[in-house]
mmJSON file of the N, C-alpha and C atoms, coordinates in Angstrom:
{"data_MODEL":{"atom_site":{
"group_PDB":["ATOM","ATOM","ATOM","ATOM","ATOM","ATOM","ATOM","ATOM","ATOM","ATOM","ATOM","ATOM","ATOM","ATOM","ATOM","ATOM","ATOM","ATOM","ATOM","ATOM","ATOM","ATOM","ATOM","ATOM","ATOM","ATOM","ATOM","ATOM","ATOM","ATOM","ATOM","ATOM","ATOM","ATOM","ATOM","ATOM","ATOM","ATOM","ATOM","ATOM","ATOM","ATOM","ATOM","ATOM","ATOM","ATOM","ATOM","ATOM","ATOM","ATOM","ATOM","ATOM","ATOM","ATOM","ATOM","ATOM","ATOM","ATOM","ATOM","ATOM","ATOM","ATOM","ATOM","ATOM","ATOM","ATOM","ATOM","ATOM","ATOM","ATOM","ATOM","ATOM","ATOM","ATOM","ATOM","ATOM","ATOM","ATOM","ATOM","ATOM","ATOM","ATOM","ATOM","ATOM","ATOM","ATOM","ATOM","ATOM","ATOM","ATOM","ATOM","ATOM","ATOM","ATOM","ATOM","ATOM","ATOM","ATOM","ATOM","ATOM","ATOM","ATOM","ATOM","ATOM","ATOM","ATOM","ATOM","ATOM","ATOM","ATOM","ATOM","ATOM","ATOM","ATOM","ATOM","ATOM","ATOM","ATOM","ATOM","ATOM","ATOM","ATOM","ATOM","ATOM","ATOM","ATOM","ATOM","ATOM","ATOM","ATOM","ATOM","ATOM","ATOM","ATOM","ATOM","ATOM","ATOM","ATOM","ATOM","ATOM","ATOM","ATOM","ATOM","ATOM","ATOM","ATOM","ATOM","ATOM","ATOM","ATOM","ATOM","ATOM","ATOM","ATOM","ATOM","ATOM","ATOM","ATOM","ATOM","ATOM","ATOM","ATOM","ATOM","ATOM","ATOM"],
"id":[1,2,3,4,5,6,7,8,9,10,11,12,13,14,15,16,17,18,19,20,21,22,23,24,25,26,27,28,29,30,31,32,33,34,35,36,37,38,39,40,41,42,43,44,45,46,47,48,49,50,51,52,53,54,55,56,57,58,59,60,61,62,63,64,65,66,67,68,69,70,71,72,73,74,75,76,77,78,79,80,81,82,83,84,85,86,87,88,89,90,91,92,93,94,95,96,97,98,99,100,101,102,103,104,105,106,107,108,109,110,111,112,113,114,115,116,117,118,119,120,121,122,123,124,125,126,127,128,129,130,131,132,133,134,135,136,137,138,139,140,141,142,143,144,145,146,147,148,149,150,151,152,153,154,155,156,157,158,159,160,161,162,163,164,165],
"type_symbol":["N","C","C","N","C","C","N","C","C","N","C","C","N","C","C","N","C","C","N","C","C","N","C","C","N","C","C","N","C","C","N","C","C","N","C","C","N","C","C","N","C","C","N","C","C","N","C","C","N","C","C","N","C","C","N","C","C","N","C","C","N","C","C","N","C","C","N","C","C","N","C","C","N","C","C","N","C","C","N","C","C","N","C","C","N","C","C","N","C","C","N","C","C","N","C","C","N","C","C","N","C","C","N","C","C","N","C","C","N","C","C","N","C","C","N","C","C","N","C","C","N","C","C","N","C","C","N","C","C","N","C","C","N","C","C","N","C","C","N","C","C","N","C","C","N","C","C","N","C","C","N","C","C","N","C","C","N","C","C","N","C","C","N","C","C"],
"label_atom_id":["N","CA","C","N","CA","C","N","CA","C","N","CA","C","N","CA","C","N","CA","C","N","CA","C","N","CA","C","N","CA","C","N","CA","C","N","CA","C","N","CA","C","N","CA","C","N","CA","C","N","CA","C","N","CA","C","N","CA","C","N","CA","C","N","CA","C","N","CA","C","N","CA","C","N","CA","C","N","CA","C","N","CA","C","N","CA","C","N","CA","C","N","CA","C","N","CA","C","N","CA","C","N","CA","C","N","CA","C","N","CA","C","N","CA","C","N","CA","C","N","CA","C","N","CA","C","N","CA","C","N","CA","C","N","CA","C","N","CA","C","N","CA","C","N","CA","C","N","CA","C","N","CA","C","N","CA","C","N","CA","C","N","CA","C","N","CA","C","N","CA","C","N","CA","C","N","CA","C","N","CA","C","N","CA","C","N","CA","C","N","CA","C"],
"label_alt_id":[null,null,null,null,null,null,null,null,null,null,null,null,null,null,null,null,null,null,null,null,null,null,null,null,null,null,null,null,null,null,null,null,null,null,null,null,null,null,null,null,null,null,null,null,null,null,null,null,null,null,null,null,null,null,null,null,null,null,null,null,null,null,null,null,null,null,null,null,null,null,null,null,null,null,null,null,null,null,null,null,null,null,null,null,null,null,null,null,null,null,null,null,null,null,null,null,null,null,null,null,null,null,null,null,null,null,null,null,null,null,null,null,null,null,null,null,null,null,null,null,null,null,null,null,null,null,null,null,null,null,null,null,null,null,null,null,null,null,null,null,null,null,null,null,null,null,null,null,null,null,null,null,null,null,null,null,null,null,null,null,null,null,null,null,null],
"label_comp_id":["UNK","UNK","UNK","UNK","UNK","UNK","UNK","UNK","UNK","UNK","UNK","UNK","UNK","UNK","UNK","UNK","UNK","UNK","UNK","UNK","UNK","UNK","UNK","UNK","UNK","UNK","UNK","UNK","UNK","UNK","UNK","UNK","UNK","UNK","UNK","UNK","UNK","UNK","UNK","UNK","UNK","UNK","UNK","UNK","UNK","UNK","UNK","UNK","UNK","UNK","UNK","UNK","UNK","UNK","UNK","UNK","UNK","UNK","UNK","UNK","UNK","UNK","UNK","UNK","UNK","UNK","UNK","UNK","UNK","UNK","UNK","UNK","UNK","UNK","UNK","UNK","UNK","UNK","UNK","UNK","UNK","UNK","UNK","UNK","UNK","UNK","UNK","UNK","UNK","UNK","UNK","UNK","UNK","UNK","UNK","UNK","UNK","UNK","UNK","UNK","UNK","UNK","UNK","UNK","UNK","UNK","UNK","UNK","UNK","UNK","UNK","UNK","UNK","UNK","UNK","UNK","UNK","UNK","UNK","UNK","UNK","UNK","UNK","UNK","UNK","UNK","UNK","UNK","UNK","UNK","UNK","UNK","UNK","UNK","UNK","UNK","UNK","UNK","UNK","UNK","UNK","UNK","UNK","UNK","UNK","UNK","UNK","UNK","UNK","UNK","UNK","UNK","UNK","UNK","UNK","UNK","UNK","UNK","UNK","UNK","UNK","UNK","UNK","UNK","UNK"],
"label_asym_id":["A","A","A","A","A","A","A","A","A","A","A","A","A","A","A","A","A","A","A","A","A","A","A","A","A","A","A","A","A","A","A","A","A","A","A","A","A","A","A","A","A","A","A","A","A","A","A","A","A","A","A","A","A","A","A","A","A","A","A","A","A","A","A","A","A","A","A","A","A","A","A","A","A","A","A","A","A","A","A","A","A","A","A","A","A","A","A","A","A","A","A","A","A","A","A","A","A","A","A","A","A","A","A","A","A","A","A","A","A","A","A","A","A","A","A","A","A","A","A","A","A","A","A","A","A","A","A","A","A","A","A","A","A","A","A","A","A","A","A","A","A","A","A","A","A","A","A","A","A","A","A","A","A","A","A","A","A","A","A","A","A","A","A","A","A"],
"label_entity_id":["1","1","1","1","1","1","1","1","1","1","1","1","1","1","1","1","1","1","1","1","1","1","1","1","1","1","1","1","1","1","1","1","1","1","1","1","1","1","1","1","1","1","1","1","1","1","1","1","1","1","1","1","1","1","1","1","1","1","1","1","1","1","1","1","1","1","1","1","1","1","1","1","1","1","1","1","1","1","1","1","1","1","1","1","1","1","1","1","1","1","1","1","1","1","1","1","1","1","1","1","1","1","1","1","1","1","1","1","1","1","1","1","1","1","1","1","1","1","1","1","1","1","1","1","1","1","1","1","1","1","1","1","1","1","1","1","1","1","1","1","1","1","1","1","1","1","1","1","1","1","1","1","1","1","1","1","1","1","1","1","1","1","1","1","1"],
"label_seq_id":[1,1,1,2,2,2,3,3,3,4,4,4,5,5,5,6,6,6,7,7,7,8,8,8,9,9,9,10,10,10,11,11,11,12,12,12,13,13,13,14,14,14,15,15,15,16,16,16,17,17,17,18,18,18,19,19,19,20,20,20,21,21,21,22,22,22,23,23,23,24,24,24,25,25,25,26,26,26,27,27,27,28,28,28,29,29,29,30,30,30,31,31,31,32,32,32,33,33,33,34,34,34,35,35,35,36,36,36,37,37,37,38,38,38,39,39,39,40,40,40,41,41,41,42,42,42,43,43,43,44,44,44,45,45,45,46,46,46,47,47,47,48,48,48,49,49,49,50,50,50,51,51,51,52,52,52,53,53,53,54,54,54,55,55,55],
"pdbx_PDB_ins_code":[null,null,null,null,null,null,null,null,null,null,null,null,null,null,null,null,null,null,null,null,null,null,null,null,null,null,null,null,null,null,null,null,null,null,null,null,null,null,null,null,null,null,null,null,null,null,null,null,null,null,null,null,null,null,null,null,null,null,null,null,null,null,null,null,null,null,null,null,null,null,null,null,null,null,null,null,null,null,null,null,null,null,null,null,null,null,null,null,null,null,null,null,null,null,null,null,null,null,null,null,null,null,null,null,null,null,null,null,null,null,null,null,null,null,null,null,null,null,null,null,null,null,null,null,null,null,null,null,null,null,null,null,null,null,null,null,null,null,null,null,null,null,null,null,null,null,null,null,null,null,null,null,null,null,null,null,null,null,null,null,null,null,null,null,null],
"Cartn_x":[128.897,128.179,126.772,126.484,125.223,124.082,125.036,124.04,123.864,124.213,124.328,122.734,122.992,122.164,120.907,120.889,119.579,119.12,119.776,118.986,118.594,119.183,118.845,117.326,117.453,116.178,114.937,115.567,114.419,113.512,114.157,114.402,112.666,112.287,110.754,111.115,109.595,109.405,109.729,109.082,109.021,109.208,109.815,110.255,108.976,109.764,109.116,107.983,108.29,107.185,106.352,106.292,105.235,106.093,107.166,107.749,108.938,108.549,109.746,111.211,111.963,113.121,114.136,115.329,115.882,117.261,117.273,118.656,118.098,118.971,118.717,117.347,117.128,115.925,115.635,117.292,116.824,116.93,117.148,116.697,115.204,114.603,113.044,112.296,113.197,112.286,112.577,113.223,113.766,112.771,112.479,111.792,109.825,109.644,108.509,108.589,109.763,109.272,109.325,110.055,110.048,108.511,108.23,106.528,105.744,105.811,104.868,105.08,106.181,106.608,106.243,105.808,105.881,103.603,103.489,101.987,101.322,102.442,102.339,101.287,100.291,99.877,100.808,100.891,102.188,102.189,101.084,101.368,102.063,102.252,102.872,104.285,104.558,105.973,107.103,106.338,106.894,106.069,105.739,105.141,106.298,106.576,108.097,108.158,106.756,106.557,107.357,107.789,108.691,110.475,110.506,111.624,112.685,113.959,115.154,115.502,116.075,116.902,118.343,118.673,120.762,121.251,120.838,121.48,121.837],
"Cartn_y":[100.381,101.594,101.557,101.029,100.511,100.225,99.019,98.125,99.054,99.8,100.438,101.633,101.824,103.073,102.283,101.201,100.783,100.081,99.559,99.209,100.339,101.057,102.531,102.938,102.796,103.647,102.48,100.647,100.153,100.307,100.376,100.061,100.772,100.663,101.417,102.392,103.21,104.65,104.452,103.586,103.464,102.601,102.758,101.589,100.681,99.692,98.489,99.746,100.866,101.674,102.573,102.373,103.088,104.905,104.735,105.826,106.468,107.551,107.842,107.202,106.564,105.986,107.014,107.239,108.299,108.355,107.195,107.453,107.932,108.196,108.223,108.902,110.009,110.805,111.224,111.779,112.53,111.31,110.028,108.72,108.839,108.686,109.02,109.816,110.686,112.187,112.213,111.62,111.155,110.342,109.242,108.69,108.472,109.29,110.185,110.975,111.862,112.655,111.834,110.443,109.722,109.41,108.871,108.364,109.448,110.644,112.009,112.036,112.02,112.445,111.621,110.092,109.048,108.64,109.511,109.789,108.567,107.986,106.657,107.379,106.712,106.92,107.159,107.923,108.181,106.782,106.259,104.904,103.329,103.695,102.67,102.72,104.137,104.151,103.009,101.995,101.479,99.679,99.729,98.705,97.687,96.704,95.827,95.569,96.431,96.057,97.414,98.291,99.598,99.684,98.466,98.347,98.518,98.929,99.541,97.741,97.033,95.728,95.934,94.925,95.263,94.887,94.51,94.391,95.192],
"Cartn_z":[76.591,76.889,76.268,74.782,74.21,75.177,75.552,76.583,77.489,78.93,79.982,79.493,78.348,78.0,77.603,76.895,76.175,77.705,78.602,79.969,80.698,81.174,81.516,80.826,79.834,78.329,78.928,78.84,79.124,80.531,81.591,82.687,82.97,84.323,84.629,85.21,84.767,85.08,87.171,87.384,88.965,89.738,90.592,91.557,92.14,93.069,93.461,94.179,94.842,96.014,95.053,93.871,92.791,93.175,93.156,93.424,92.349,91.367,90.829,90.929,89.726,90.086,89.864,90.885,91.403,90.33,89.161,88.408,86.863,86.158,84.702,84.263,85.009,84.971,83.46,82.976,81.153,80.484,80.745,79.726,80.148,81.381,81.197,80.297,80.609,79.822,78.223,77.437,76.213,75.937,76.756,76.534,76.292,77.269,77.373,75.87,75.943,74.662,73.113,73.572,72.117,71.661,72.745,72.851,72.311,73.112,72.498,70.858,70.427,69.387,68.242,68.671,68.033,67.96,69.007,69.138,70.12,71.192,71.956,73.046,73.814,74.83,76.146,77.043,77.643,78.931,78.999,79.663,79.17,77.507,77.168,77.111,77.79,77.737,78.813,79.641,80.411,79.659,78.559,77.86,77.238,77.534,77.031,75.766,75.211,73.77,73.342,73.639,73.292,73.588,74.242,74.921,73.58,74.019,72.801,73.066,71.711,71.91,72.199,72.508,72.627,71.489,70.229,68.949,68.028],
"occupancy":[1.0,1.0,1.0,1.0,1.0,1.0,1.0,1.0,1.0,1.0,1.0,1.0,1.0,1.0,1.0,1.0,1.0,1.0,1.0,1.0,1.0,1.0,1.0,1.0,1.0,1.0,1.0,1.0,1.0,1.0,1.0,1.0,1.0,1.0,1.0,1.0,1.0,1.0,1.0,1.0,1.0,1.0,1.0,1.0,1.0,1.0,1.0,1.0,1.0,1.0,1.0,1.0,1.0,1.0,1.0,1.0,1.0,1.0,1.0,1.0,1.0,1.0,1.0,1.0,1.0,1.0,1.0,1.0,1.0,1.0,1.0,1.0,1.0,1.0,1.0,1.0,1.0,1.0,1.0,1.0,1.0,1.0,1.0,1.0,1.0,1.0,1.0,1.0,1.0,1.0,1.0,1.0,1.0,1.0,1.0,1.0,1.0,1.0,1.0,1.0,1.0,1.0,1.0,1.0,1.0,1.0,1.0,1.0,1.0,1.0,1.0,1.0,1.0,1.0,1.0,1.0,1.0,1.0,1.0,1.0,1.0,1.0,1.0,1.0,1.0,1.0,1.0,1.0,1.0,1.0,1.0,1.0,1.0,1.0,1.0,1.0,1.0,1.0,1.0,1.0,1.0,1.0,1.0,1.0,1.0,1.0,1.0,1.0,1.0,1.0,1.0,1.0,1.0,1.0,1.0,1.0,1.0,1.0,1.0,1.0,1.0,1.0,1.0,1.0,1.0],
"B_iso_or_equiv":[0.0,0.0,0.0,0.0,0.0,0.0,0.0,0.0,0.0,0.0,0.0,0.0,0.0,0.0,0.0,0.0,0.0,0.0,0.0,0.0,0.0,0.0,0.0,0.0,0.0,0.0,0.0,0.0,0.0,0.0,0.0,0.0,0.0,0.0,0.0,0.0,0.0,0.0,0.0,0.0,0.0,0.0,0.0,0.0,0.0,0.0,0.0,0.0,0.0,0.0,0.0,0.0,0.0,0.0,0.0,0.0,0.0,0.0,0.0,0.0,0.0,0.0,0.0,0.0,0.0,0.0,0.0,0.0,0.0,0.0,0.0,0.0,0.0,0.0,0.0,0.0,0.0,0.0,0.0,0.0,0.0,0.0,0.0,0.0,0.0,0.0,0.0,0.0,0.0,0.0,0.0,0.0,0.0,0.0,0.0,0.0,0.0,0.0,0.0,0.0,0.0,0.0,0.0,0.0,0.0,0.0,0.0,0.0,0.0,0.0,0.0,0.0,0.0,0.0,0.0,0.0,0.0,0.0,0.0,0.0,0.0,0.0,0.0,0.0,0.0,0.0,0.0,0.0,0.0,0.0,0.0,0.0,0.0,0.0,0.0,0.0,0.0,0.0,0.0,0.0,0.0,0.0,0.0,0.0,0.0,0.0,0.0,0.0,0.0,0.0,0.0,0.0,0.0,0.0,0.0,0.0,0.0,0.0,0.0,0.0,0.0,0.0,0.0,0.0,0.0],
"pdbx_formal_charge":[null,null,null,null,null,null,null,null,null,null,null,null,null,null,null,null,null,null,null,null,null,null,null,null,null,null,null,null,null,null,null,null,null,null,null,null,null,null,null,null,null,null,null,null,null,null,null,null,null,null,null,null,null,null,null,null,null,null,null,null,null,null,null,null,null,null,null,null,null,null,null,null,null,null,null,null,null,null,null,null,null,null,null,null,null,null,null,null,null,null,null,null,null,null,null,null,null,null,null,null,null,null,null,null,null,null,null,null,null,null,null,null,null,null,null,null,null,null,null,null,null,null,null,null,null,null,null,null,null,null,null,null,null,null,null,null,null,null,null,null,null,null,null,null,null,null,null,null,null,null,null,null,null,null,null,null,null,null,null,null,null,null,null,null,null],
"auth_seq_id":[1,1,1,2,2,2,3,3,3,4,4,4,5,5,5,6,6,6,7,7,7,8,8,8,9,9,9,10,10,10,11,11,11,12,12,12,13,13,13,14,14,14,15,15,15,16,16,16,17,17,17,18,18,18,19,19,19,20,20,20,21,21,21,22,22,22,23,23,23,24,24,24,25,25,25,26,26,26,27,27,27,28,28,28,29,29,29,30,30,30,31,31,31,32,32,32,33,33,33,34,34,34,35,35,35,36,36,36,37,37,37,38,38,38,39,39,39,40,40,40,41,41,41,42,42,42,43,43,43,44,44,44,45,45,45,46,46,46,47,47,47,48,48,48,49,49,49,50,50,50,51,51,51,52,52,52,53,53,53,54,54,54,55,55,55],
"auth_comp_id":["UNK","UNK","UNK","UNK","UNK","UNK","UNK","UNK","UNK","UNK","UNK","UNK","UNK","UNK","UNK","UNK","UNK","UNK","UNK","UNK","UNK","UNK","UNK","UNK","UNK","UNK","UNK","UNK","UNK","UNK","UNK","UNK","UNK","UNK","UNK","UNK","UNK","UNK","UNK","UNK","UNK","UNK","UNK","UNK","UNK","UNK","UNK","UNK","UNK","UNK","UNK","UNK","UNK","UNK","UNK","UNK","UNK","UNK","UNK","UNK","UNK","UNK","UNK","UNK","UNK","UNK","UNK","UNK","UNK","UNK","UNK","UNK","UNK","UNK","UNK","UNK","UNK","UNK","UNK","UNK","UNK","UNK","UNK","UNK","UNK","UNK","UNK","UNK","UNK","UNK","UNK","UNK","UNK","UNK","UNK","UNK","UNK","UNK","UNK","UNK","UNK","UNK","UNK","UNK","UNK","UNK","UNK","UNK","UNK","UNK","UNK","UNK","UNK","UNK","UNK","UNK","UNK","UNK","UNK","UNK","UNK","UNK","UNK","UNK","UNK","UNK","UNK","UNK","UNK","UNK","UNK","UNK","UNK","UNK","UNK","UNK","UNK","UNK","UNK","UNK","UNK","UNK","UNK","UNK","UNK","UNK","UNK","UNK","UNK","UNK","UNK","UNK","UNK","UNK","UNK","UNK","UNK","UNK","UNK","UNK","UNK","UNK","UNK","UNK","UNK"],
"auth_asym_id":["A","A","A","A","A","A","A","A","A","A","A","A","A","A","A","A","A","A","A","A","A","A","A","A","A","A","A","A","A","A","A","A","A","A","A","A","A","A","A","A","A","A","A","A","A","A","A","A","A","A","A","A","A","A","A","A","A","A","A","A","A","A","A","A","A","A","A","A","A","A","A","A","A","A","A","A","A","A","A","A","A","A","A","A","A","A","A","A","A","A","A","A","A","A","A","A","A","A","A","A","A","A","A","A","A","A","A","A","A","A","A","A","A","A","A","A","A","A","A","A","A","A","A","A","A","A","A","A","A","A","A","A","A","A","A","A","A","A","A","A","A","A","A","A","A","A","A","A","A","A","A","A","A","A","A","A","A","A","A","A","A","A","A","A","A"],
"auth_atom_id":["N","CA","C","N","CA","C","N","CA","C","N","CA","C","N","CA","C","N","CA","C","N","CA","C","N","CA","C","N","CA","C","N","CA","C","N","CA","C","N","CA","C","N","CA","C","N","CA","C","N","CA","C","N","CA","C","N","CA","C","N","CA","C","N","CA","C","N","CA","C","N","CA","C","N","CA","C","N","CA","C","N","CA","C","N","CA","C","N","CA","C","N","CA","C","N","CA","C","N","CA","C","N","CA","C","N","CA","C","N","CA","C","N","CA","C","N","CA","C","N","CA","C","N","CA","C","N","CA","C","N","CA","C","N","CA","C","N","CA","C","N","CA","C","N","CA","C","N","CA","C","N","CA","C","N","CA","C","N","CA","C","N","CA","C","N","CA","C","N","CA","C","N","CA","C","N","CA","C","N","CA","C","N","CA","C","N","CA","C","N","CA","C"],
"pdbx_PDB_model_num":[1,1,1,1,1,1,1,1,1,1,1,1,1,1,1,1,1,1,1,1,1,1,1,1,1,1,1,1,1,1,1,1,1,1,1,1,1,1,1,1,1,1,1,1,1,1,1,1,1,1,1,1,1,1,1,1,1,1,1,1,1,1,1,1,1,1,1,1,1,1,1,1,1,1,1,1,1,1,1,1,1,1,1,1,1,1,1,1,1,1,1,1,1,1,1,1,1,1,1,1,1,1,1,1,1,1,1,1,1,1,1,1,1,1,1,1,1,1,1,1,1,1,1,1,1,1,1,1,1,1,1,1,1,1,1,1,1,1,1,1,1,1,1,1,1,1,1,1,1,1,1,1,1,1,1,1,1,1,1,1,1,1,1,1,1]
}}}
């Protein structure tokens, strides 16, 4: 379940059509607000340098 959630958390804001991705919307928004909270620019939230690890 770890894994399922930390891929979910990594996964991109948007699909291959630059189009909102239609699953795991409140892992987005968690994520978004981790960034705010953390004082991240809200475009690095899809940066692989933020990505959660599976360890």
């Amino acid at each position: 379940m770890v894994k399922s959630q930390n891929l979910k958390i990594n996964g991109k804001i948007l699909n291959e059509e630059n189009k909102l991705r239609g699953e795991s919307l409140g892992m987005i928004e968690m994520d978004a607000s981790a960034a705010y909270l953390r004082q991240f620019e809200i475009i690095e939230v899809d940066s692989d340098d933020y990505d959660v690890d599976e360890d």
